[in-house]
Structure formats: structure tokens, C-alpha cells
C-alpha positions as CSV (number, residue, x, y, z in Angstrom):
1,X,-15.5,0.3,-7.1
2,X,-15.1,1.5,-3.4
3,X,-14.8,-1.4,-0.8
4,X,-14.6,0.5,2.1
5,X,-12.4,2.4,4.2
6,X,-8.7,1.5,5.6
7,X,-9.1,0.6,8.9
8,X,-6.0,2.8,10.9
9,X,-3.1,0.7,12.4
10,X,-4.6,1.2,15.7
11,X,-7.6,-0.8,14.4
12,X,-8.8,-4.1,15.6
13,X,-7.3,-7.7,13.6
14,X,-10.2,-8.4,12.5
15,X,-11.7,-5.2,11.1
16,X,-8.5,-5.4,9.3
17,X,-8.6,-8.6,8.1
18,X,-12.0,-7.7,7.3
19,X,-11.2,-5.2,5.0
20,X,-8.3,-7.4,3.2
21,X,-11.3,-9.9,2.8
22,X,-13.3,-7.6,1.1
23,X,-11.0,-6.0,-1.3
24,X,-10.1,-9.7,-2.1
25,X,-13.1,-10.5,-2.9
26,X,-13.8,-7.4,-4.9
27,X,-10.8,-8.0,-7.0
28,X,-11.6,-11.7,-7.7
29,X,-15.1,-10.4,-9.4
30,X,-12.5,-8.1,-11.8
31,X,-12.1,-8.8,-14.7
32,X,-8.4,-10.2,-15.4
33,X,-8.7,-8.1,-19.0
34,X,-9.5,-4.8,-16.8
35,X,-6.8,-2.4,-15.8
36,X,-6.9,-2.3,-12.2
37,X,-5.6,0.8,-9.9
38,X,-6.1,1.0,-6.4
39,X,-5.2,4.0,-4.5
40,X,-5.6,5.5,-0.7
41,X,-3.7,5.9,2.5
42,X,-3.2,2.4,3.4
43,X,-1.6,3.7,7.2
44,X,1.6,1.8,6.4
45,X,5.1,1.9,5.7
46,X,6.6,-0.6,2.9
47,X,10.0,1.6,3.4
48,X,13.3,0.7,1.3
49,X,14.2,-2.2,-0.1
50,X,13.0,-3.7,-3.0
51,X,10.9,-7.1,-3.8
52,X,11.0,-8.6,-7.2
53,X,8.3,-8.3,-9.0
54,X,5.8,-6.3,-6.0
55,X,8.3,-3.1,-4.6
56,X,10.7,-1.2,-6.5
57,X,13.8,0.5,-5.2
58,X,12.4,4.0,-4.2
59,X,10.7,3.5,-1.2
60,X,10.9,6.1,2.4
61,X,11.9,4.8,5.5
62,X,11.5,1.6,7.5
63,X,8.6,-1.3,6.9
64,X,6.2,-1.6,9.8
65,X,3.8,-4.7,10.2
66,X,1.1,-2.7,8.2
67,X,3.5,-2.3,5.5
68,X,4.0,-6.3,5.8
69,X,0.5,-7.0,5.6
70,X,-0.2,-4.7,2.3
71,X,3.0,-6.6,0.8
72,X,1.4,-9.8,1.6
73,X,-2.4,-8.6,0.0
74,X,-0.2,-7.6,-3.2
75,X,1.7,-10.9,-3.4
76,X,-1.2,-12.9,-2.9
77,X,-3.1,-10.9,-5.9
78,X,-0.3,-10.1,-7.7
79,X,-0.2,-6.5,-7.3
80,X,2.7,-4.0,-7.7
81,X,3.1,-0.5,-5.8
82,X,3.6,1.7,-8.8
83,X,4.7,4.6,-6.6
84,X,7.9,2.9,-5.5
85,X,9.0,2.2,-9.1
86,X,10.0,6.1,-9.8
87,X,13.0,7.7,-8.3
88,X,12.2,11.2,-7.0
89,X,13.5,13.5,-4.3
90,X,13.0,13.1,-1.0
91,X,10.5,15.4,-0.3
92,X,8.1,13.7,-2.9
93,X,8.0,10.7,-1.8
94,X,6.3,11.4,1.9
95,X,3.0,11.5,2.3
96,X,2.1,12.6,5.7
97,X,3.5,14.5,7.8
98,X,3.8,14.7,11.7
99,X,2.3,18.7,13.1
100,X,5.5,19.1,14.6
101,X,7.1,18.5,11.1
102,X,9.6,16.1,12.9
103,X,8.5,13.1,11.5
104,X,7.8,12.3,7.9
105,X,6.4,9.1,6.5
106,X,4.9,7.3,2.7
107,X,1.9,5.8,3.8
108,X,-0.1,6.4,0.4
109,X,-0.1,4.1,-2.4
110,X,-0.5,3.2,-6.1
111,X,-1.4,-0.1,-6.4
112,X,-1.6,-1.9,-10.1
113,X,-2.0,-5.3,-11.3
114,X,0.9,-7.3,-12.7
């Protein structure tokens, strides 16, 4: 089920907050019994540092306040982000890259349900 798109970090608060809303809402109407995976760029940074029971160890980088705000979503609805639970190299673990080549950040996630 498709709820719309990510707004980008240079979005307004409330198209945001908008689009938190309705992914809320659409994972209230799943069923608990379902397996639930949500993927896409989410245009933040949850960075190192692990959270018991929502982030594992193998995050890139630094948090940003998008990264906040997706750890918040998942805590509220207890979701993990699968894709920081598996330790890989470096170079697997970003997801965009800058043109230049000089920057390199995770900003795509994998999303389950605990």
C-alpha cells in the first residue's frame, strides 16, 4: 500500500507532518498478524549509535533532525530499521551520493515491525 511520497528535508512542517499522519494511519488499518516492510528514501540520517529495540549498531554518519523524526515515527509504531542491524563495509551502507563524490550519506531505509 503506497501512502504517498517523502516530502524532502527542505519541505514545509506540515507537509511533513502530513505525511507521518498518513502513514500512521495507514499502518493502524494493518493488520497486527501481517508482516509489514516499509521501504524508500526517507531524506534522513539516523547515523551511528544504537537504540534498543528501534536502531542497531551499523549505522553511517551523524543523525540529522529528519533522522529524529523517522526514529520517533518508529518508536511510536514500534518499528525497527532492519538495514542498520547488519554489519557491512562502508561502501554498502551509503545510499546517496553527492556529484562531486565528496560527500556520502544512508538516507534509505528498511523499516519492519517489531
Amino acid at each position: 500500500m503506497r501512502t504517498g511520497v517523502r516530502p524532502t528535508t527542505s519541505a514545509e512542517t506540515a507537509d511533513i507532518e502530513d505525511f507521518y499522519r498518513n502513514l500512521h494511519s495507514t499502518l493502524k488499518e494493518t493488520p497486527r498478524k501481517d508482516i509489514l516492510i516499509i521501504m524508500g528514501d526517507w531524506n534522513s540520517k539516523i547515523g551511528k549509535g544504537e537504540e534498543p529495540r528501534t536502531v542497531g549498531r551499523y549505522g553511517l554518519g551523524n543523525r540529522n533532525e529528519a533522522g529524529e523524526r523517522l526514529l520517533e515515527f518508529c518508536e511510536e509504531n514500534a518499528l525497527f530499521v532492519a538495514n542498520t542491524y547488519f554489519e557491512q563495509p562502508e561502501r554498502r551502507l551509503y545510499t546517496w551520493t553527492s556529484l562531486d563524490g565528496q560527500y556520502r550519506n544512508q538516507i534509505d531505509y528498511i523499516l519492519g515491525r517489531r
